[in-house]
N, CA, C and O atoms as CSV, one atom per row, in Angstrom:
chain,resi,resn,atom,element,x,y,z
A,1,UNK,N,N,-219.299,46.448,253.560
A,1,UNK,CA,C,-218.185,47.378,253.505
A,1,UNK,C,C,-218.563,48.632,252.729
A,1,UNK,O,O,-218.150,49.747,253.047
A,2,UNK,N,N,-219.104,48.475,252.035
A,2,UNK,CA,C,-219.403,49.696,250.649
A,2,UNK,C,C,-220.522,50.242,251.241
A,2,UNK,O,O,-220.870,50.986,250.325
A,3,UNK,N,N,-221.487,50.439,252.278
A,3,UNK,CA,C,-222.452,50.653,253.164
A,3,UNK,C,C,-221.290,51.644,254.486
A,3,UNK,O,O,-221.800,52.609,255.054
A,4,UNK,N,N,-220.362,51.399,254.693
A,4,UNK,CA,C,-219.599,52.015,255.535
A,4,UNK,C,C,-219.480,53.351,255.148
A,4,UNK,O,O,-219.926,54.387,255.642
A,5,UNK,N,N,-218.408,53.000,253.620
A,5,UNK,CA,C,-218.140,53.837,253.178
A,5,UNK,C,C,-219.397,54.841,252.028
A,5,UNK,O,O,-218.994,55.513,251.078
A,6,UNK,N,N,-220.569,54.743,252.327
A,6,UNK,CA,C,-221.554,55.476,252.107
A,6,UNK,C,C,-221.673,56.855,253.114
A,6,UNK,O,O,-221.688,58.075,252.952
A,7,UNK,N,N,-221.746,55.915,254.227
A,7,UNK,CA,C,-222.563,56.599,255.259
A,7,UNK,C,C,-220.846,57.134,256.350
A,7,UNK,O,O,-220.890,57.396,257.552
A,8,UNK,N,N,-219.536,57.161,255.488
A,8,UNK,CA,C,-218.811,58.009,255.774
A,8,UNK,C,C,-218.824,58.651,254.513
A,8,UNK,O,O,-218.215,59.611,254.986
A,9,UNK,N,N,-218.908,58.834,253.846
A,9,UNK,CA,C,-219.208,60.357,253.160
A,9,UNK,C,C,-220.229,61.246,253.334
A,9,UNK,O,O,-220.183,62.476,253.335
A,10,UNK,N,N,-221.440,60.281,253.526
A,10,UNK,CA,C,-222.571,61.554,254.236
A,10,UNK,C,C,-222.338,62.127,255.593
A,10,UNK,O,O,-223.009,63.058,256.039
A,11,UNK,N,N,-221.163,61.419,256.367
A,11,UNK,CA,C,-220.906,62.205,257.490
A,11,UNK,C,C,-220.072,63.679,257.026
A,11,UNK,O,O,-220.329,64.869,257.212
A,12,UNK,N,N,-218.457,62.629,256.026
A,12,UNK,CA,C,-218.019,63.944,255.443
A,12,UNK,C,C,-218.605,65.040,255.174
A,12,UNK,O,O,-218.032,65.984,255.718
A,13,UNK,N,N,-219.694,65.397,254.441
A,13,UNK,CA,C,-220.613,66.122,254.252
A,13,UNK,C,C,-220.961,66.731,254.987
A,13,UNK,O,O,-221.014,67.942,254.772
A,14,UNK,N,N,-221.381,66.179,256.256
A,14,UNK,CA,C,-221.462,67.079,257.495
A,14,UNK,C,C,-220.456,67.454,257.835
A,14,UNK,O,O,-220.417,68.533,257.245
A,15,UNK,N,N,-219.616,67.384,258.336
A,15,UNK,CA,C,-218.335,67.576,259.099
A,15,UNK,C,C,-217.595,68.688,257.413
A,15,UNK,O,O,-216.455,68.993,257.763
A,16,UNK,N,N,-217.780,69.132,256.325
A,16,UNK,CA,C,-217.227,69.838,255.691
A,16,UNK,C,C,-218.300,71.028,255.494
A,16,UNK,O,O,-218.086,72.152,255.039
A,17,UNK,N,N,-218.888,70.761,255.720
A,17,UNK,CA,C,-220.630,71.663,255.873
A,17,UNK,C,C,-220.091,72.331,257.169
A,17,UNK,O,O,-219.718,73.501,257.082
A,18,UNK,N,N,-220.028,71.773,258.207
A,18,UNK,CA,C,-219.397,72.158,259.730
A,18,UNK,C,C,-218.545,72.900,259.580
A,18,UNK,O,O,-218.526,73.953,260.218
A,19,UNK,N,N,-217.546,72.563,258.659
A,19,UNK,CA,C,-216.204,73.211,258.544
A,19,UNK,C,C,-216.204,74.820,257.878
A,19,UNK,O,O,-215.506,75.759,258.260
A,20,UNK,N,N,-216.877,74.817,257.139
A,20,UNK,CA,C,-216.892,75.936,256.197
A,20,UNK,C,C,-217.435,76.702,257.008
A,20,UNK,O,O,-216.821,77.736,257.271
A,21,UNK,N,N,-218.764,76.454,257.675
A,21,UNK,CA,C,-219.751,77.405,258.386
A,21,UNK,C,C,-218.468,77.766,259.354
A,21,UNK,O,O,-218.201,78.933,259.069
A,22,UNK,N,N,-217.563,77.317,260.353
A,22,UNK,CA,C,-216.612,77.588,260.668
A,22,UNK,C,C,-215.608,78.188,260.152
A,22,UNK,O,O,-214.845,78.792,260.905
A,23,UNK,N,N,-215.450,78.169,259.203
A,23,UNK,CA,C,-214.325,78.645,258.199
A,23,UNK,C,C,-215.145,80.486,257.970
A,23,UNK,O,O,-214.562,81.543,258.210
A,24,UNK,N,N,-215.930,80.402,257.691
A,24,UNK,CA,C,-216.744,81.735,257.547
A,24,UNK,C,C,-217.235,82.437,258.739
A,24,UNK,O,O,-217.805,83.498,258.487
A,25,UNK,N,N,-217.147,82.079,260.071
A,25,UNK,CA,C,-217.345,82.394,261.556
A,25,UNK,C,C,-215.725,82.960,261.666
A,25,UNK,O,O,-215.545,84.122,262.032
A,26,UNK,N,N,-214.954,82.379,261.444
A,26,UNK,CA,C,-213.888,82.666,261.562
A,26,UNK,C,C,-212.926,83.795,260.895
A,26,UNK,O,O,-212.023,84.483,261.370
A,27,UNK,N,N,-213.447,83.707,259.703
A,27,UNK,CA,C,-213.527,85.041,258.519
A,27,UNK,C,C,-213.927,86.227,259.000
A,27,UNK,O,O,-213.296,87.284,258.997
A,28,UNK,N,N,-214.823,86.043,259.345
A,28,UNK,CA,C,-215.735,87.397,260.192
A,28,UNK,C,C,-215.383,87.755,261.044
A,28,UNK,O,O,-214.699,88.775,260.960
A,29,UNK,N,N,-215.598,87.214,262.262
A,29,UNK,CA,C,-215.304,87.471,263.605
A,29,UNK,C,C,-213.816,87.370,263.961
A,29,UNK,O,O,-213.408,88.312,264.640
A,30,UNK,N,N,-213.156,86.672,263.727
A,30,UNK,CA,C,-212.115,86.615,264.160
A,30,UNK,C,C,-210.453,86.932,263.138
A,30,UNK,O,O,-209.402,87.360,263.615
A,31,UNK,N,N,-210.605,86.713,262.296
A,31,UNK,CA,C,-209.864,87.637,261.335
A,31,UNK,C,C,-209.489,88.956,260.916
A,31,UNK,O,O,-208.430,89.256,260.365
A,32,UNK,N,N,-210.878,90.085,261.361
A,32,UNK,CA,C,-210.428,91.124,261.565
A,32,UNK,C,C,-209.187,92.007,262.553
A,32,UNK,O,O,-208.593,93.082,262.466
A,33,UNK,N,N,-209.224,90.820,263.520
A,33,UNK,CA,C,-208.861,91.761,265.104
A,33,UNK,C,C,-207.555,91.201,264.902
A,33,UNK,O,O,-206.649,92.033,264.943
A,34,UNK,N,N,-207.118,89.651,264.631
A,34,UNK,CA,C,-205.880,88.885,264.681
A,34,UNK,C,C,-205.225,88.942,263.578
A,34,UNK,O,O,-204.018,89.179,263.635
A,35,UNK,N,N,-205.967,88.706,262.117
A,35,UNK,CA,C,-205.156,88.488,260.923
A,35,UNK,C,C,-205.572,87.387,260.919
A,35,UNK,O,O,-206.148,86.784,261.824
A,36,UNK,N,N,-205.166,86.882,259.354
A,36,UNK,CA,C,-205.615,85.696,258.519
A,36,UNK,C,C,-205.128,84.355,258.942
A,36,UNK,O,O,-205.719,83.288,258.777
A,37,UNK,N,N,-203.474,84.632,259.754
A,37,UNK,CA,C,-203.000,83.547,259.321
A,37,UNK,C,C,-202.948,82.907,261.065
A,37,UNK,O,O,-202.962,81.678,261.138
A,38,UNK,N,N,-202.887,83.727,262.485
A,38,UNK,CA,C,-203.377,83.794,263.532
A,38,UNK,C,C,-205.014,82.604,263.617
A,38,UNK,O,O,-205.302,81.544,264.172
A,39,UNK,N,N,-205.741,83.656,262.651
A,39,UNK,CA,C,-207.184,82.882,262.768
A,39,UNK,C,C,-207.036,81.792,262.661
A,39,UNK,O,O,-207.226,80.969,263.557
A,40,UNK,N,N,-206.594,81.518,261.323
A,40,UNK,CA,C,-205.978,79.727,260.605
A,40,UNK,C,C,-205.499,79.144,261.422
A,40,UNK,O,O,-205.785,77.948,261.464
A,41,UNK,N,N,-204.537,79.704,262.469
A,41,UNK,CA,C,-203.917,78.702,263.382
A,41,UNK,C,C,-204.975,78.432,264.220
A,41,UNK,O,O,-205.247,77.259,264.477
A,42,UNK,N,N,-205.478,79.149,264.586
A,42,UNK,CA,C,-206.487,78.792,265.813
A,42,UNK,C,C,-207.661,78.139,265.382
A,42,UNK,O,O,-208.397,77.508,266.141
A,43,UNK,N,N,-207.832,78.274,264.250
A,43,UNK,CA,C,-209.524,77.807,263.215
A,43,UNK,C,C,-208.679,76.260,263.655
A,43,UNK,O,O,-209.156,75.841,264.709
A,44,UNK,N,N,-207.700,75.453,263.171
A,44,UNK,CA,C,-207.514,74.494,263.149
A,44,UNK,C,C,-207.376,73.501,264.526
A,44,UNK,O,O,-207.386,72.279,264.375
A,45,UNK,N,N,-207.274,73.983,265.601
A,45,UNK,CA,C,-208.057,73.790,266.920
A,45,UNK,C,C,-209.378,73.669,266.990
A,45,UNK,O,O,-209.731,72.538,267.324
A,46,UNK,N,N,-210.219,74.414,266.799
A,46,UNK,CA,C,-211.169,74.835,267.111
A,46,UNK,C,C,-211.933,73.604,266.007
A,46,UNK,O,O,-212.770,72.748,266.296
A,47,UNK,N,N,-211.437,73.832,264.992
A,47,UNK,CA,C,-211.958,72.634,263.636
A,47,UNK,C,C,-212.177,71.470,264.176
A,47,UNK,O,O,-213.219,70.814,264.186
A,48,UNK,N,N,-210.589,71.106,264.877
A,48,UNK,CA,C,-210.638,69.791,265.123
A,48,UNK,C,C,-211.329,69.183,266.700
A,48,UNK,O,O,-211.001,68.142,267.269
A,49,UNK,N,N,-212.007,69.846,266.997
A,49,UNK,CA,C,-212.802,69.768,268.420
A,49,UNK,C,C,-214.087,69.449,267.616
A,49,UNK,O,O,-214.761,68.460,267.904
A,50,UNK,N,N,-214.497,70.455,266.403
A,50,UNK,CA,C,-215.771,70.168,265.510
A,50,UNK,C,C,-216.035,68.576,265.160
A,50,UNK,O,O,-217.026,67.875,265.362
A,51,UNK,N,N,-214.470,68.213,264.421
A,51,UNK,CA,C,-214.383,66.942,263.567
A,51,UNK,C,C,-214.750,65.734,264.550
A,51,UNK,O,O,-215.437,64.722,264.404
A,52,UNK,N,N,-214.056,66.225,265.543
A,52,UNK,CA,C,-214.076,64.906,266.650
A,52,UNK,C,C,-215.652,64.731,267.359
A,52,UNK,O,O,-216.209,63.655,267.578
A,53,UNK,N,N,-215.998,65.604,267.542
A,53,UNK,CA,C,-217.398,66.108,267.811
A,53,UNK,C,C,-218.654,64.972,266.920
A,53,UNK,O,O,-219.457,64.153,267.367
A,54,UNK,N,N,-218.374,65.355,265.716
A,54,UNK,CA,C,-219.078,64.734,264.938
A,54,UNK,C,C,-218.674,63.223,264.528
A,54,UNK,O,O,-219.529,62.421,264.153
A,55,UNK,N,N,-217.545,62.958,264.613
A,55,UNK,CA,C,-217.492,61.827,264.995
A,55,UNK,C,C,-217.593,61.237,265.819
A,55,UNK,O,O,-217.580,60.048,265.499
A,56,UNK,N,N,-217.756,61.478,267.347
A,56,UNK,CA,C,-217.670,60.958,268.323
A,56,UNK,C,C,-219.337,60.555,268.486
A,56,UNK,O,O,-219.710,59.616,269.190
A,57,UNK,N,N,-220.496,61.656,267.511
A,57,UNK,CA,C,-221.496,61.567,267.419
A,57,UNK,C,C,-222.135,60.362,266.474
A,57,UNK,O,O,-223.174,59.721,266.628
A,58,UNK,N,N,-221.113,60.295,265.429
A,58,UNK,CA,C,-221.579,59.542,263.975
A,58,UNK,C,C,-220.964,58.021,264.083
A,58,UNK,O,O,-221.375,57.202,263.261
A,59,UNK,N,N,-220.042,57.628,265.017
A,59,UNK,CA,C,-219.205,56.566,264.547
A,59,UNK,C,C,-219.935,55.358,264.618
A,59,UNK,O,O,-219.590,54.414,263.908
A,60,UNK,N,N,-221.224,55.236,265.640
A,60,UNK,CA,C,-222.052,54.172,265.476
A,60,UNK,C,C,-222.377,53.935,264.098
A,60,UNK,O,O,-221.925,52.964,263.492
A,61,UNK,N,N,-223.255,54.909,263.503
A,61,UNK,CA,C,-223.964,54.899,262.528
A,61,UNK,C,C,-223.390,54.516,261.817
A,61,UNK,O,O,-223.878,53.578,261.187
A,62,UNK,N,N,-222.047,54.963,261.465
A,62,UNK,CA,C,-221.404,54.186,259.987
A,62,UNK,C,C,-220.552,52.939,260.106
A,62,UNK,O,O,-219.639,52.625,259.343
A,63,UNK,N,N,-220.989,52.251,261.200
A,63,UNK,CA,C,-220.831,50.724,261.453
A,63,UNK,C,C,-219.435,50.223,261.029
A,63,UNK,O,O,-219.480,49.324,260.189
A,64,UNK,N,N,-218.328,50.569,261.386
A,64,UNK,CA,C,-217.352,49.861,260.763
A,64,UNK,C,C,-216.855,49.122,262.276
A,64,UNK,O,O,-216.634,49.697,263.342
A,65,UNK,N,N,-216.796,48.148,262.067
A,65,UNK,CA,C,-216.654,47.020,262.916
A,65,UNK,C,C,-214.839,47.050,263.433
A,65,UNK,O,O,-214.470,46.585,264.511
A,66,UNK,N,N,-213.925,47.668,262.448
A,66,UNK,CA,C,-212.617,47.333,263.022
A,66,UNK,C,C,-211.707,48.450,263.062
A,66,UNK,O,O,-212.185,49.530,262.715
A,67,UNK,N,N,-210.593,48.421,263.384
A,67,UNK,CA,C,-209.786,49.560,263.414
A,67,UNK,C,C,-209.387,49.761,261.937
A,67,UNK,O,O,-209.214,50.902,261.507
A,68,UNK,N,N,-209.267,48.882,261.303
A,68,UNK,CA,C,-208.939,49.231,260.030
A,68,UNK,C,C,-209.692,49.494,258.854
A,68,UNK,O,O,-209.209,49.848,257.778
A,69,UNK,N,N,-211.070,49.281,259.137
A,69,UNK,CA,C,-212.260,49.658,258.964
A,69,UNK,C,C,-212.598,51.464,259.179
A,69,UNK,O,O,-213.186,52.134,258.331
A,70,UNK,N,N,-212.108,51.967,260.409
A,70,UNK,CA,C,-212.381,53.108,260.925
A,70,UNK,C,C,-211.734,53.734,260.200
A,70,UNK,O,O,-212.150,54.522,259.350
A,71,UNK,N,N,-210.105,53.329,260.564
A,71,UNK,CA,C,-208.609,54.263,259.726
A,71,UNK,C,C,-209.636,54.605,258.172
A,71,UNK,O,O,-210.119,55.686,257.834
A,72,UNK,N,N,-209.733,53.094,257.369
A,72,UNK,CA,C,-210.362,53.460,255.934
A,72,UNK,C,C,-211.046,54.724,255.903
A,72,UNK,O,O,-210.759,55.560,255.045
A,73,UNK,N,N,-212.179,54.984,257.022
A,73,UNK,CA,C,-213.039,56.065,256.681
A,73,UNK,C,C,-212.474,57.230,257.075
A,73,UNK,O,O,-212.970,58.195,256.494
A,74,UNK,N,N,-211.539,57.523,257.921
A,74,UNK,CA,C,-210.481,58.562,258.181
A,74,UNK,C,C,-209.765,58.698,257.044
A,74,UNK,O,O,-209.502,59.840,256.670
A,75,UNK,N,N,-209.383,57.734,256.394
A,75,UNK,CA,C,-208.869,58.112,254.949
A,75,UNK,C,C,-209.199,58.607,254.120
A,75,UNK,O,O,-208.480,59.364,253.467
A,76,UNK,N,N,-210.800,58.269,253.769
A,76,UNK,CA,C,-211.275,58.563,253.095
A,76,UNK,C,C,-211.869,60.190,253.145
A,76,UNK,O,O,-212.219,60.946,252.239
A,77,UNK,N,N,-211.827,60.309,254.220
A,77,UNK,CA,C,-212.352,61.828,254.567
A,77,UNK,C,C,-211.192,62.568,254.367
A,77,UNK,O,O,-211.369,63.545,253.639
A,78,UNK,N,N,-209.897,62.389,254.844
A,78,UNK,CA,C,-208.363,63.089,254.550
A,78,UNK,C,C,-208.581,63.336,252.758
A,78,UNK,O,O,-208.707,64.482,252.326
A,79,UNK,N,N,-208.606,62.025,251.745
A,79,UNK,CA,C,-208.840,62.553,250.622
A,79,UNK,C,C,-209.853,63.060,250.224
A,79,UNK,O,O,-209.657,63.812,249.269
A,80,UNK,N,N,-210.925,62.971,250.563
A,80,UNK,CA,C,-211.984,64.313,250.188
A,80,UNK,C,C,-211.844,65.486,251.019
A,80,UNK,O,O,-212.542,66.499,250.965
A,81,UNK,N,N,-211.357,65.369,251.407
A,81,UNK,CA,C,-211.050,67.081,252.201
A,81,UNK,C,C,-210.128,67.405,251.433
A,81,UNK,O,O,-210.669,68.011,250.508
A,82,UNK,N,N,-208.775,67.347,251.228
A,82,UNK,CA,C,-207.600,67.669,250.846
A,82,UNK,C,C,-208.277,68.055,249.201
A,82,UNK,O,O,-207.918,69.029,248.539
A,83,UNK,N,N,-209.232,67.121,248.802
A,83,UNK,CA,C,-209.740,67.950,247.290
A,83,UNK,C,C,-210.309,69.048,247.148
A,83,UNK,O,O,-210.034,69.976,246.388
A,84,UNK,N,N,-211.484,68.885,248.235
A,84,UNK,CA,C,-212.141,70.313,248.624
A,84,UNK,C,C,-211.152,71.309,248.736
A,84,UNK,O,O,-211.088,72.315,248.029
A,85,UNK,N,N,-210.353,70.988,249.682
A,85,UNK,CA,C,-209.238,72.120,249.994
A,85,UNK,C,C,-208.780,73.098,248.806
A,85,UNK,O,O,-209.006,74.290,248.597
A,86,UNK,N,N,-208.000,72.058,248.065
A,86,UNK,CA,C,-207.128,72.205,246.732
A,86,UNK,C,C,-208.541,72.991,245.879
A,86,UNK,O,O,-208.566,74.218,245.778
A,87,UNK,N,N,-209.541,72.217,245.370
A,87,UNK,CA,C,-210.453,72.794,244.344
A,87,UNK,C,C,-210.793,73.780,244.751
A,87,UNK,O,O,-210.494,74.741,244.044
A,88,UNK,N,N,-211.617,74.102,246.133
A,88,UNK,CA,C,-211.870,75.186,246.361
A,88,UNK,C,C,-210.646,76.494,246.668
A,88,UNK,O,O,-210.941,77.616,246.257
A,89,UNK,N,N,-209.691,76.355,247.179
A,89,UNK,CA,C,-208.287,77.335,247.251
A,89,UNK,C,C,-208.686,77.711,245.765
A,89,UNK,O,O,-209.457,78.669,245.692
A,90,UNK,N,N,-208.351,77.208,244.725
A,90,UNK,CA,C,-207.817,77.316,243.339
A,90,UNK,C,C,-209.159,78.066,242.907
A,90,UNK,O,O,-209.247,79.293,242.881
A,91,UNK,N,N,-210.120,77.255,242.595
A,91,UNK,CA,C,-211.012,77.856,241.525
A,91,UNK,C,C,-211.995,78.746,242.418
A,91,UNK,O,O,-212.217,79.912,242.091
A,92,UNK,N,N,-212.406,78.346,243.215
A,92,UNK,CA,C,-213.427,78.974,243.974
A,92,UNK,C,C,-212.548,80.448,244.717
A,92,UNK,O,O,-212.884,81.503,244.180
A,93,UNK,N,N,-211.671,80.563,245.668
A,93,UNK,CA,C,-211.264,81.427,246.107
A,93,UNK,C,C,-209.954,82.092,245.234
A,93,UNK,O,O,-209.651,83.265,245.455
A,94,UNK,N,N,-209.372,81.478,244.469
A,94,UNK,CA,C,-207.952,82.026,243.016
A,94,UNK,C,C,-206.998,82.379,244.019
A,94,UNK,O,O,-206.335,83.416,243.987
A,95,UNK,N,N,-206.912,81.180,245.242
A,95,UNK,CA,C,-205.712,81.257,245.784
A,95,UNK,C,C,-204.741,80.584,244.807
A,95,UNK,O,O,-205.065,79.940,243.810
A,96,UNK,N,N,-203.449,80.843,245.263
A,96,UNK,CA,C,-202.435,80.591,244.549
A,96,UNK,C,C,-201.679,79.339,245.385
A,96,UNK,O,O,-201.580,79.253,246.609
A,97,UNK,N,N,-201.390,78.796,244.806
A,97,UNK,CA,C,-200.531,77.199,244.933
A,97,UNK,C,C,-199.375,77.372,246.203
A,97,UNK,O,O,-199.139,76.399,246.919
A,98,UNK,N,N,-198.499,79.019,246.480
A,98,UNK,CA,C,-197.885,79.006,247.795
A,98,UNK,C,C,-198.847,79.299,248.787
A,98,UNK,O,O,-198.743,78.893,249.944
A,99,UNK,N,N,-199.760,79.976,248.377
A,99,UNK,CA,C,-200.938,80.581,249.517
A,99,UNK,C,C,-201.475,79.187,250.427
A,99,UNK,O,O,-201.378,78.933,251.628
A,100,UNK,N,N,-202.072,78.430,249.295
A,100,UNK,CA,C,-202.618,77.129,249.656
A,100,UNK,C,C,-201.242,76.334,250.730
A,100,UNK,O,O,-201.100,76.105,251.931
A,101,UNK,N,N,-200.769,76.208,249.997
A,101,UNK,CA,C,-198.970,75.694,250.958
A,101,UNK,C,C,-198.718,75.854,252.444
A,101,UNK,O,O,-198.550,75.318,253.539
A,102,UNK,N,N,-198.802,76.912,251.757
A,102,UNK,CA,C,-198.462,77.867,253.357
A,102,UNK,C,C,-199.034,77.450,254.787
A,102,UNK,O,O,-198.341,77.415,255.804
A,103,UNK,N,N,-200.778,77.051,254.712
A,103,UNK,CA,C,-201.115,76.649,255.425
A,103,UNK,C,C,-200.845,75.155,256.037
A,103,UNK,O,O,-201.219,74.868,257.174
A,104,UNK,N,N,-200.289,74.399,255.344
A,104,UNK,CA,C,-199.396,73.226,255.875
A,104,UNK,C,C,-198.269,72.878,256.078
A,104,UNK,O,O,-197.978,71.732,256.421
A,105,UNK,N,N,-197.330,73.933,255.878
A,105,UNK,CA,C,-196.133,74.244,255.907
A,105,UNK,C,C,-195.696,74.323,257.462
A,105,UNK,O,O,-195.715,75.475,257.894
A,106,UNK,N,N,-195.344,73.425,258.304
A,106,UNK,CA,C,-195.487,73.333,259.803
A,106,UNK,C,C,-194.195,74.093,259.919
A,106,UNK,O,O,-194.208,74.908,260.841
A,107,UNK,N,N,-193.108,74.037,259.238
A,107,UNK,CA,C,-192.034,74.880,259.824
A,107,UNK,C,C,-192.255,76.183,259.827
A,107,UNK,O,O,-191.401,76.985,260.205
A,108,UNK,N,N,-193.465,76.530,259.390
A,108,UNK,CA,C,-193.535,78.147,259.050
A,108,UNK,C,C,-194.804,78.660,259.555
A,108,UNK,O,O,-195.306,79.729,259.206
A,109,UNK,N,N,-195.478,77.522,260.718
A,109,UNK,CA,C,-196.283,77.838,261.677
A,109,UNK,C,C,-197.486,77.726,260.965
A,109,UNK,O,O,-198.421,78.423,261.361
A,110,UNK,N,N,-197.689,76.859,259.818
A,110,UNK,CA,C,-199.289,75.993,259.031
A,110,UNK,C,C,-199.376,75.007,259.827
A,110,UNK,O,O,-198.508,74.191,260.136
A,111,UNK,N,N,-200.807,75.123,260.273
A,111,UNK,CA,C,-201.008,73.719,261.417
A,111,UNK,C,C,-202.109,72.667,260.272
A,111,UNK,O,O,-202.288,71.536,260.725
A,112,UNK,N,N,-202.509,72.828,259.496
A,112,UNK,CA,C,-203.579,72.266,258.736
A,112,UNK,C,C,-203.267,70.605,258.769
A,112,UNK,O,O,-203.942,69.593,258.956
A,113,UNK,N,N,-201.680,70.948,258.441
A,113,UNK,CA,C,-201.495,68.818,258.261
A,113,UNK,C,C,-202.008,68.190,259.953
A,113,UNK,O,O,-202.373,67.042,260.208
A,114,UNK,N,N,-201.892,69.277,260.855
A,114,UNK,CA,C,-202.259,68.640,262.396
A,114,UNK,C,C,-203.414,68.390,261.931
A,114,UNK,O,O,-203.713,67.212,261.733
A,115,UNK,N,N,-204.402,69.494,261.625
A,115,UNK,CA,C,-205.520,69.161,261.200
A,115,UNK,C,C,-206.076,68.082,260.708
A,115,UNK,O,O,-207.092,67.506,261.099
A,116,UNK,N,N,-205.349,67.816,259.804
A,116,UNK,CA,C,-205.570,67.086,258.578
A,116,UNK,C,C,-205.587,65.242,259.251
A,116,UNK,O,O,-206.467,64.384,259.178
A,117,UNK,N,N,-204.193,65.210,259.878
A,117,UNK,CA,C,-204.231,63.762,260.886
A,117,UNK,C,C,-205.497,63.904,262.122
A,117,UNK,O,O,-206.422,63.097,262.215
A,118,UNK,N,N,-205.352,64.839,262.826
A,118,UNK,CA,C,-206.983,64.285,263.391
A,118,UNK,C,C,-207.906,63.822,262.817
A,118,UNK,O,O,-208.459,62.752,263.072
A,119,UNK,N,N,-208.239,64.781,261.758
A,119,UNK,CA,C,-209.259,64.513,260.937
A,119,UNK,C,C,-209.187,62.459,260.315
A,119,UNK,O,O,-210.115,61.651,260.362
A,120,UNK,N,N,-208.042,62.275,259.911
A,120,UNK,CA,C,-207.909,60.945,259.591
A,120,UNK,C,C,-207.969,59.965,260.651
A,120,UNK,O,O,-208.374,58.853,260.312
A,121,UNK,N,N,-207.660,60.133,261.834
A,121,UNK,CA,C,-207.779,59.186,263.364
A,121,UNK,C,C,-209.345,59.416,263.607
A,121,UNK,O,O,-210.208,58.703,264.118
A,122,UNK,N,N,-209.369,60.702,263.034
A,122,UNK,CA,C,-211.111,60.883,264.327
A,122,UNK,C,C,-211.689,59.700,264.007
A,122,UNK,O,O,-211.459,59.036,265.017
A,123,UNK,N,N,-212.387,58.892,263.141
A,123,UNK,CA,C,-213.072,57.637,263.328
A,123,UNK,C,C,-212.748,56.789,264.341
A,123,UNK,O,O,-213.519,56.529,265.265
A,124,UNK,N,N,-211.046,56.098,264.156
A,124,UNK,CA,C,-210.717,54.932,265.118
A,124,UNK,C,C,-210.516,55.592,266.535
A,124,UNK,O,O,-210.075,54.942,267.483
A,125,UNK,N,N,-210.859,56.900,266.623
A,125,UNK,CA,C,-210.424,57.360,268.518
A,125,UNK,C,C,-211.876,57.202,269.284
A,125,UNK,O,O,-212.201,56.764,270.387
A,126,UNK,N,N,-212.625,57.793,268.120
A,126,UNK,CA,C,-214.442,58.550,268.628
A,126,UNK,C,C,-214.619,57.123,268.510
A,126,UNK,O,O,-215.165,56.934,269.597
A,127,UNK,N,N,-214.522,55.449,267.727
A,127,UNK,CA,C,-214.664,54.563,268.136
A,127,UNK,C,C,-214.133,54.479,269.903
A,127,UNK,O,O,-214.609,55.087,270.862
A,128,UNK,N,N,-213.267,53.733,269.871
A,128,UNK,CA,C,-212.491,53.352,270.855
A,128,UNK,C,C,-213.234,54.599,272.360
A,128,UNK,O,O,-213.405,53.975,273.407
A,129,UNK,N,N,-213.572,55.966,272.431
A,129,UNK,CA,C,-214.132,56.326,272.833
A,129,UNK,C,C,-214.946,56.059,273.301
A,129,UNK,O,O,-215.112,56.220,274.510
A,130,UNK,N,N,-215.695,55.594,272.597
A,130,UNK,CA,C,-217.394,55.120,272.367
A,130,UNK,C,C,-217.419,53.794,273.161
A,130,UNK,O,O,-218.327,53.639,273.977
A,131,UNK,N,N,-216.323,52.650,272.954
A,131,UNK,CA,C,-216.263,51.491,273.728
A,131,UNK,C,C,-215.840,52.121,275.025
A,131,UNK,O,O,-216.634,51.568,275.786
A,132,UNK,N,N,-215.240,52.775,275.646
A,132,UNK,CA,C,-215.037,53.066,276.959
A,132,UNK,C,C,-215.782,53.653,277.838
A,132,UNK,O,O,-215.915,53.389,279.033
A,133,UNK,N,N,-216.555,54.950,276.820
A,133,UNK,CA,C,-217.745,55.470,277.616
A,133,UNK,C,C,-218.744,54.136,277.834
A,133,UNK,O,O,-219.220,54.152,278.969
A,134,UNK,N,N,-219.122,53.140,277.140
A,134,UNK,CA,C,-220.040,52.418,277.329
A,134,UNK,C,C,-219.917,51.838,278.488
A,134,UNK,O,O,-220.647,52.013,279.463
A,135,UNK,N,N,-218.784,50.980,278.388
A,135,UNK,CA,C,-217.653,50.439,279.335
A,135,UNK,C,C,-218.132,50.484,280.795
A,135,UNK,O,O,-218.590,49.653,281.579
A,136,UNK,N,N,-217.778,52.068,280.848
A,136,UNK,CA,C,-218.175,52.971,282.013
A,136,UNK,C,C,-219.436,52.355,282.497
A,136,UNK,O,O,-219.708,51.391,283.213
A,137,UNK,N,N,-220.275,53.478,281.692
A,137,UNK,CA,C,-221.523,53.202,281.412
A,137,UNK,C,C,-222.169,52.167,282.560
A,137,UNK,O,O,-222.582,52.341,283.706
A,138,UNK,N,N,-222.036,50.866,281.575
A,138,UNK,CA,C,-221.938,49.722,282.009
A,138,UNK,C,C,-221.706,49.014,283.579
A,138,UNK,O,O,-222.454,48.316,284.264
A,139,UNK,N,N,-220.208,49.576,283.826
A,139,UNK,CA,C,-220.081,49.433,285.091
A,139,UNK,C,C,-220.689,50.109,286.491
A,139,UNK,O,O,-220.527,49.743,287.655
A,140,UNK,N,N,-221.424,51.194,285.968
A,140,UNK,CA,C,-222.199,51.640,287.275
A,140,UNK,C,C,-223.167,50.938,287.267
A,140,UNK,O,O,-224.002,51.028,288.167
């Protein structure tokens, strides 16, 4: 079990490595023309095609045998992200506590918590995925 959750944090790692380099593609290029908060909506699409991506790539490797096994490492990535989030907003960028908000604030058009639940499923789907493509696979 503790081997799972190793080798889902070195994915985290990737997949927040992924994110940022995205997060800064998005800064650039696409923030000028739309605005900040436009980009954000759309970064969080675009994110979560990344997340699933890399999971759909990684989920062998970090061997978790069950659905509740998977959820765990979706969890576990929801709370290390959500820290990154928070630490970096605050100290690293001296966003402010509504700024940070804002972006999850779904009545007010923050998609991040969408974000945020893919990000926590992507293990048990990119599993279950993974058994069907084989599946397939298989049957030809």
């Amino acid at each position: 079990m503790r081997m799972i959750f190793v080798r889902g944090i070195i994915v985290w790692l990737v997949i927040i490595l992924a994110e940022s380099l995205h997060g800064a593609a998005r800064r650039f290029l696409l923030e000028p023309y739309i605005g900040e908060f436009r980009a954000s909506q759309i970064g969080v699409f675009t994110g979560a095609a990344i997340i699933f991506a890399i999971s759909l790539a990684s989920v062998r490797w970090i061997g978790a045998r069950s659905v509740y096994q998977s959820l765990g490492v979706g969890l576990l990535w929801l709370a290390l992200t959500l820290g990154f989030e928070f630490l970096l907003g605050r100290l690293v960028l001296g966003y402010s506590w509504e700024h940070i908000g804002a972006e999850y604030n779904l009545l007010k058009g923050g998609l991040m918590t969408l974000g945020l639940m893919v990000l926590a499923v992507s293990p048990v789907v990119a599993a279950k995925w993974r058994v069907l493509i084989s599946r397939r696979i298989g049957a030809n």
